[in-house]
RODO-2510 file (C-alpha; in nm, 4 decimals, decimal comma):
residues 230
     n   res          X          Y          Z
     1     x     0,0557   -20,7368    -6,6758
     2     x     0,0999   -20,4257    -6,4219
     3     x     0,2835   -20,3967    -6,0788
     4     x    -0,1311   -20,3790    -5,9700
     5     x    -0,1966   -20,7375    -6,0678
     6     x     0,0724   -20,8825    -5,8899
     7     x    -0,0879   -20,6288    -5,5913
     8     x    -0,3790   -20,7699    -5,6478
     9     x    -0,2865   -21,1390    -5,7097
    10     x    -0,1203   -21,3760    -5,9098
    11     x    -0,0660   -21,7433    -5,9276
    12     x     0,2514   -21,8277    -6,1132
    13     x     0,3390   -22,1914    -6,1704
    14     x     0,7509   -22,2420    -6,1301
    15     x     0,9783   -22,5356    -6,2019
    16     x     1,1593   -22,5530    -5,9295
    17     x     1,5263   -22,6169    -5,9719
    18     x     1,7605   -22,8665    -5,8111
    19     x     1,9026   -22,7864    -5,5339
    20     x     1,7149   -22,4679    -5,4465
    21     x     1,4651   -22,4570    -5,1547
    22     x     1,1210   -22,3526    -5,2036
    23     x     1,2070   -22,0723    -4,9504
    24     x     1,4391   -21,9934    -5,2433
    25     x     1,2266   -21,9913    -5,5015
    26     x     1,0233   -21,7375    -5,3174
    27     x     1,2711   -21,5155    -5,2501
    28     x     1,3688   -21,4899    -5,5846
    29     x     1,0626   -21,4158    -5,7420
    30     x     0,9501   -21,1427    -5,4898
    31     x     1,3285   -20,9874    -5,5492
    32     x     1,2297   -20,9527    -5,9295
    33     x     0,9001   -20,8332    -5,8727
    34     x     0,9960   -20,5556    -5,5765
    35     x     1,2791   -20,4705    -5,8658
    36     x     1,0642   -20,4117    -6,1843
    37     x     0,7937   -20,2233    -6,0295
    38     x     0,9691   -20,0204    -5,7282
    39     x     0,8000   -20,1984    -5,4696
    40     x     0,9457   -20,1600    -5,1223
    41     x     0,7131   -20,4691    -5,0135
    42     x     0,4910   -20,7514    -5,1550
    43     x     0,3401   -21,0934    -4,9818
    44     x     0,4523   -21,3751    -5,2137
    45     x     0,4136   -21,7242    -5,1055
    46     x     0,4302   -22,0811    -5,1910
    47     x     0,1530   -22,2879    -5,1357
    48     x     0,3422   -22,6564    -5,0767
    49     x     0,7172   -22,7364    -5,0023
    50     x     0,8743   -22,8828    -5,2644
    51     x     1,2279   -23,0463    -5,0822
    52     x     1,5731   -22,9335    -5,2462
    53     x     1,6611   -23,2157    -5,3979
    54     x     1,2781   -23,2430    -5,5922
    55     x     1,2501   -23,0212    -5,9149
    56     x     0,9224   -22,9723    -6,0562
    57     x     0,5621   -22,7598    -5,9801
    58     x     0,5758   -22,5218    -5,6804
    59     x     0,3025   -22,2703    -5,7219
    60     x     0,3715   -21,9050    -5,5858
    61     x     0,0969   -21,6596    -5,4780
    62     x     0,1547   -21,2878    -5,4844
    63     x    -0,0444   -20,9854    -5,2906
    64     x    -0,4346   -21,0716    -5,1951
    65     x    -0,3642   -21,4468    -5,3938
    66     x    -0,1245   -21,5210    -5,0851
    67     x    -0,4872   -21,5856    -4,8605
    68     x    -0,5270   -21,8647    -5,0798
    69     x    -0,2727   -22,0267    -5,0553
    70     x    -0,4577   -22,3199    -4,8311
    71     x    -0,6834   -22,3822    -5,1084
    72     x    -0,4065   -22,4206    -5,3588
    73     x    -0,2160   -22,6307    -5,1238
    74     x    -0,5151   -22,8820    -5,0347
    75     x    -0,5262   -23,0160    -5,3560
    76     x    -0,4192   -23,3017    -5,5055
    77     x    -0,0351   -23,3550    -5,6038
    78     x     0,1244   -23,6119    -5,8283
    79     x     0,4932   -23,6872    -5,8911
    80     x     0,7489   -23,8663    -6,0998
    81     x     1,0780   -24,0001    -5,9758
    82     x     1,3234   -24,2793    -5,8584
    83     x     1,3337   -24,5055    -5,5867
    84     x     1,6435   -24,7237    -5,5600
    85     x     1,6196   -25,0530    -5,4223
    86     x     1,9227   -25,2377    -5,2091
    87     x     1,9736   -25,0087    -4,9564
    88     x     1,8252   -24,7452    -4,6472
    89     x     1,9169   -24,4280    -4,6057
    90     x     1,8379   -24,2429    -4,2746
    91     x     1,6617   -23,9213    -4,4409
    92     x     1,4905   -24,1476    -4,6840
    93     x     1,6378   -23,9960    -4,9703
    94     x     1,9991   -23,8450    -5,0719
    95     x     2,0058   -23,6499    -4,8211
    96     x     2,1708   -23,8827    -4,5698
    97     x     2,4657   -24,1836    -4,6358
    98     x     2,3591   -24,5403    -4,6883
    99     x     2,3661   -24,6743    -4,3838
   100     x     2,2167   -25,0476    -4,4727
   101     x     2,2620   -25,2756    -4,7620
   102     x     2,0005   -25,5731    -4,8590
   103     x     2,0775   -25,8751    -5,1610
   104     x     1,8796   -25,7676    -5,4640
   105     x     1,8900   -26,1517    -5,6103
   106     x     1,6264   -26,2954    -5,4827
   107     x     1,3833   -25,9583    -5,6056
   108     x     1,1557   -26,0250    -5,9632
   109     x     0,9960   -25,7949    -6,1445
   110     x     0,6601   -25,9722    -6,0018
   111     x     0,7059   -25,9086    -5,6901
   112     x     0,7614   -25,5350    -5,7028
   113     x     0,5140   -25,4586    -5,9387
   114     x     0,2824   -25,6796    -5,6398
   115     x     0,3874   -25,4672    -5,3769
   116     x     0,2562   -25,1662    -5,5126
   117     x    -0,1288   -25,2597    -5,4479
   118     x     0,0142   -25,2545    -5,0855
   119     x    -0,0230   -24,8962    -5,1345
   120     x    -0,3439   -24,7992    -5,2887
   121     x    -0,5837   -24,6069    -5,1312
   122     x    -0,6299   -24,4934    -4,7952
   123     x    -0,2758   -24,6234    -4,6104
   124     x    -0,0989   -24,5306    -4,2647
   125     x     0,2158   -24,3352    -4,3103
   126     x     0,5075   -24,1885    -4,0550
   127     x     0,6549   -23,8806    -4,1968
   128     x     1,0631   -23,8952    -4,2345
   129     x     1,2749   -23,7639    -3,8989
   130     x     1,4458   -23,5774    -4,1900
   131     x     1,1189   -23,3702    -4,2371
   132     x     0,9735   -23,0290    -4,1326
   133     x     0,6370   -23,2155    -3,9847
   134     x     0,6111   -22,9876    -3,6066
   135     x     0,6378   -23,2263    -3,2872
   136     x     0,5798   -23,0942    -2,9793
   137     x     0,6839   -22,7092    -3,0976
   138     x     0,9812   -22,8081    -3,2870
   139     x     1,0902   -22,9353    -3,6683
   140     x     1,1951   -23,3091    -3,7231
   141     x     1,4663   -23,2308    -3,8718
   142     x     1,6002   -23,0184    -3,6467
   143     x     1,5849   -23,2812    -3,3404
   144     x     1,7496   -23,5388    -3,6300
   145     x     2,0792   -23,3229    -3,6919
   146     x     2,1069   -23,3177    -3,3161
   147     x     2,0416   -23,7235    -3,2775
   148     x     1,7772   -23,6951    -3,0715
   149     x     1,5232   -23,9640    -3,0764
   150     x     1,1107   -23,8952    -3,1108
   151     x     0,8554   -24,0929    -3,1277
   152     x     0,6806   -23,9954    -3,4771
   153     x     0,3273   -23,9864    -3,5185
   154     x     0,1543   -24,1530    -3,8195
   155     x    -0,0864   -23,9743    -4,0172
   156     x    -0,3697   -24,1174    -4,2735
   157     x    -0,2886   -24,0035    -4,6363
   158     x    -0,4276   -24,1514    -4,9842
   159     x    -0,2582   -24,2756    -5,2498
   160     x    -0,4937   -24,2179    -5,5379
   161     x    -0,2196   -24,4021    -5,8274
   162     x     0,0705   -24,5668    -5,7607
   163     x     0,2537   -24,6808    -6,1102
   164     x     0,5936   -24,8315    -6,1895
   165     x     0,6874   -24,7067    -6,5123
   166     x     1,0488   -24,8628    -6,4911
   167     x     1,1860   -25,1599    -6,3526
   168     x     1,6189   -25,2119    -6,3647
   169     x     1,7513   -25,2737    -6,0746
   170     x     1,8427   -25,0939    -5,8212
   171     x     1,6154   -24,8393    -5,9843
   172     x     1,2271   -24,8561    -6,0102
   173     x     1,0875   -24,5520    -6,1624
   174     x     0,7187   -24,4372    -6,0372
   175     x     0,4293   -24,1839    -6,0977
   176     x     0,2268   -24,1350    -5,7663
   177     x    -0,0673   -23,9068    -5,7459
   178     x    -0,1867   -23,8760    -5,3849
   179     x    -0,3367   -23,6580    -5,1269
   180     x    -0,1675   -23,3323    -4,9264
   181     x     0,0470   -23,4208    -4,6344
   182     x     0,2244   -23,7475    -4,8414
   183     x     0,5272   -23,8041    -4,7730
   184     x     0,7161   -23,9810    -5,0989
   185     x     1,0353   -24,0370    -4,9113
   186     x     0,8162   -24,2185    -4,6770
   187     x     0,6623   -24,4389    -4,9404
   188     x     1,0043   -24,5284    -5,0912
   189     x     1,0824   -24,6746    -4,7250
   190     x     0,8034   -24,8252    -4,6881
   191     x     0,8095   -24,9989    -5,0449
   192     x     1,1505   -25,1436    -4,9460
   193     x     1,0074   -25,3107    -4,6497
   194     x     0,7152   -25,4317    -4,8092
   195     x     0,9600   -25,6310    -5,0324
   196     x     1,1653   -25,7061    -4,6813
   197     x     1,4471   -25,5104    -4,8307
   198     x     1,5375   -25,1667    -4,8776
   199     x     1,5013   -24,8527    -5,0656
   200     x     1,5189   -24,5046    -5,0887
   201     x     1,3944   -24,1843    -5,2793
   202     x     1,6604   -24,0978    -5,5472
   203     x     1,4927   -23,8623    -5,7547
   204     x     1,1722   -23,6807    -5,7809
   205     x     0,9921   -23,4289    -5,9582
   206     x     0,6500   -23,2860    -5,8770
   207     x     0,4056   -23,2599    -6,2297
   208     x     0,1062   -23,1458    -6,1265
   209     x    -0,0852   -22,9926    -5,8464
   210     x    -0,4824   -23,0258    -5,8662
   211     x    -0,5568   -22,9379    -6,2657
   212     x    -0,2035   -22,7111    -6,2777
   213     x     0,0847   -22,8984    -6,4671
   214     x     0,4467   -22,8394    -6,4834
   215     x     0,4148   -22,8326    -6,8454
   216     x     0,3007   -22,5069    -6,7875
   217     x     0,5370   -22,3245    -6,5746
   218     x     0,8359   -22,1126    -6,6147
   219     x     1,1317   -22,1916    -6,4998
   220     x     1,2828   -21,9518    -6,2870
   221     x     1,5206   -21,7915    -6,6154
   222     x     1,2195   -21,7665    -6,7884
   223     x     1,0226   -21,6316    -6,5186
   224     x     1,3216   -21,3341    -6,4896
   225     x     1,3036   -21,2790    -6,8725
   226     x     0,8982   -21,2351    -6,8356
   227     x     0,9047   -20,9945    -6,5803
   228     x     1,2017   -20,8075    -6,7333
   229     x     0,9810   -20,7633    -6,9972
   230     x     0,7014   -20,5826    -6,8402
***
């Protein structure tokens, strides 16, 4: 592979690490590409946030591949991770302190299993204040950090599979595949009210985007070795 080809597009699947922003990611890899090859400039792009606490797929376009990134990013996503039950957190995940507890004693194994087929298919879903949705010209998250309230708006998104693969309390572990634009931080809320308690996201990891897995990407060491070795 030649300095041309990531000219004239690539599409490189990363694990994303804890901790590091998408934004990051990015970054990174253009960095080592403009380094190994001399480049004074190259588009590289993500196509889909992945949040900084979520490891897992985030697909990066270089040079001409960068005008697809809509295409790439309209496709289907699916996820593994944690919701834990008991509790609300303001951001919807561990972003933000607990700021309500709930009595996990009266919960069964039943009834959460149960409240999954509340979210099959086509559903109604707010996206987290914590969240870089655009409202009126400005980010979520930037009106939450200053306290403001906003009325959100809902959006329609589709939950293709919604499994529990885990069940022991507080922690219920999921796979989800669903739709672009769906919010799992918003599902984890909403699950917790559906069994009028509470719950938030506590770990997730993206595996697959359309027919591209996370079984198949380099993590961003790997992806350093790889170009190094060009």
């Amino acid at each position: 592979m030649t300095g041309q080809d990531f000219l004239d597009g690539q599409l490189l699947l990363i694990d994303k690490p804890l901790e590091w922003s998408s934004f990051q990611a990015v970054n990174k890899v253009r960095w080592l590409i403009k380094k190994q090859f001399g480049f004074k400039k190259i588009k590289v792009g993500h196509a889909g946030t992945l949040d900084p606490l979520a490891t897992g797929l985030l697909l990066i376009c270089t040079g001409k591949f960068t005008k697809r990134i809509n295409e790439f990013q309209a496709q289907h996503k699916e996820y593994t991770g944690t919701f834990t039950l008991g509790a609300t957190r303001p951001s919807f995940d561990m972003e933000t302190e607990i700021d309500q507890e709930f009595d996990l004693s009266g919960l069964t194994a039943t009834a959460i299993e149960e409240a999954t087929k509340q979210f099959q298919g086509e559903i109604t879903q707010y996206p987290p204040i914590f969240s870089a949705v655009k409202q009126d010209g400005k980010r979520l998250y930037e009106l939450a950090r200053k306290g403001q309230q906003t009325e959100i708006k809902s959006r329609q998104v589709n939950i293709l599979k919604f499994e529990l693969t885990r069940i022991e309390l507080p922690e219920v572990d999921f796979l989800v595949a669903c739709s672009k634009g769906t919010y799992i931080r918003s599902l984890a809320n909403d699950f917790g009210k559906a069994l009028d308690n509470g719950a938030y996201l506590s770990a997730l990891r993206r595996t697959k985007i359309g027919d591209y897995s996370v079984e198949d990407a380099m993590d961003i060491t790997t992806f350093e070795t790889f170009i190094k070795g060009l």
